[in-house]
C-alpha positions as CSV (number, residue, x, y, z in Angstrom):
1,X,71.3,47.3,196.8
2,X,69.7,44.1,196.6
3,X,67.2,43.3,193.3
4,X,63.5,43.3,194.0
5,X,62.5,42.5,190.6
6,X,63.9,39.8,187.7
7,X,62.7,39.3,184.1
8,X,62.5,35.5,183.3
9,X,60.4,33.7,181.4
10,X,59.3,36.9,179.0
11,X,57.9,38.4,182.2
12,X,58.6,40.4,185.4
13,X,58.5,38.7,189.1
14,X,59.6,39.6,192.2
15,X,62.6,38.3,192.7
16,X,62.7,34.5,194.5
17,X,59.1,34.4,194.2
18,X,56.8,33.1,191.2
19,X,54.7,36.1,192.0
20,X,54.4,38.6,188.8
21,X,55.1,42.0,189.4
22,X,51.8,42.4,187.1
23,X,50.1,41.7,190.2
24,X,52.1,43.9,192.8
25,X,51.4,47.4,190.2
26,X,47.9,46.0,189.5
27,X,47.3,46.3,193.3
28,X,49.5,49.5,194.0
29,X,47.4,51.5,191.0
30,X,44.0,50.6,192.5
31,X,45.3,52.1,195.6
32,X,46.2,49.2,197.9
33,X,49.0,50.1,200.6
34,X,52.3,47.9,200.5
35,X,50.9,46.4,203.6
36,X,47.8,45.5,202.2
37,X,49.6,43.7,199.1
38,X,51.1,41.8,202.0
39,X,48.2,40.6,203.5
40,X,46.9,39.7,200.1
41,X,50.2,37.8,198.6
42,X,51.8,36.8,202.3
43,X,54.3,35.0,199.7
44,X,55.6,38.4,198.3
45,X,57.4,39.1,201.5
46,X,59.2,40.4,203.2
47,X,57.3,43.6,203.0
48,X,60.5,45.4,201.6
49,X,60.5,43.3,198.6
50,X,57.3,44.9,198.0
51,X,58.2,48.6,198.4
52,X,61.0,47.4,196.1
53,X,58.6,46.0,193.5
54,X,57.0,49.2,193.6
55,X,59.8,51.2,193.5
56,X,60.9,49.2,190.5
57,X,57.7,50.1,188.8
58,X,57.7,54.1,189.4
59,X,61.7,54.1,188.2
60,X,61.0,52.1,184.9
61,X,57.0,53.3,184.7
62,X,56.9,53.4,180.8
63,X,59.1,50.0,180.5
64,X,56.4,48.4,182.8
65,X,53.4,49.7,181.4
66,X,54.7,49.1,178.1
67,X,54.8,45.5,179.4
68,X,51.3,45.3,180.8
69,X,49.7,46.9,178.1
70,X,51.6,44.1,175.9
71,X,50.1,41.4,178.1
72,X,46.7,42.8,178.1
73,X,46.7,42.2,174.5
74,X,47.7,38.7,174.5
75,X,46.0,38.1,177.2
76,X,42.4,39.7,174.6
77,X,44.1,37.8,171.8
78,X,44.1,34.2,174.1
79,X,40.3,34.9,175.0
80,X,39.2,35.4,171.2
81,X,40.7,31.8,170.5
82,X,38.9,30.1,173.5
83,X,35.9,28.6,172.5
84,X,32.2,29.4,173.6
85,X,31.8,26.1,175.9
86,X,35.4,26.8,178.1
87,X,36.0,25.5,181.1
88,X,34.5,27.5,183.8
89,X,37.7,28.1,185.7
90,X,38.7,30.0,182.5
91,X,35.3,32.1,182.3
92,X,35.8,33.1,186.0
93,X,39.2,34.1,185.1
94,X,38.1,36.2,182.1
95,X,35.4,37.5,184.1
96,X,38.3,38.4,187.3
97,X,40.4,39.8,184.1
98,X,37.8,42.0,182.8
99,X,36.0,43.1,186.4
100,X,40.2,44.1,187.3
101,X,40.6,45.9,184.0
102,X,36.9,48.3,184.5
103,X,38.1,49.1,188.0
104,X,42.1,50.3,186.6
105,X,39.8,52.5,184.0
């Protein structure tokens, strides 16, 4: 059985791709079909990569979320350091981070 996923780089990405698999679950617990994560990230394909990634994620659930949980911390601990006057890029980022994180809630 071919690997869907590999850790590299601290992180988890579908394999062949530098697409996270942060963003597949991210996607898949707000309800969107494999499909639908296709036509959003045509770069994660083949679509059984993608039922792969997710298959990943339900067999190693707590290992995963354990992850994300970890990165949502950084990522709260990175936004306290930025200053008031960053770049814009990184306040619509913050703003995509936070709007993502209300909706998962």
């Amino acid at each position: 059985m071919p690997d869907y996923v590999e850790q590299r780089d601290g992180g988890y990405y579908l394999a062949g791709t530098r697409i996270s698999l942060d963003t597949i679950v991210h996607a898949f617990q707000e309800g969107e079909s494999p499909e639908g994560i296709l036509r959003s990230f045509p770069m994660a394909g083949p679509l059984v990569r993608i039922y792969g990634a997710i298959t990943f994620y339900l067999e190693n659930k707590d290992k995963v979320e354990a992850f994300l949980r970890d990165q949502d911390r950084l990522w709260e601990a990175l936004s306290k350091q930025q200053s008031p006057a960053a770049d814009p890029l990184v306040n619509r980022l913050r703003e995509a981070k936070e709007h993502a994180s209300s909706t998962r809630s």
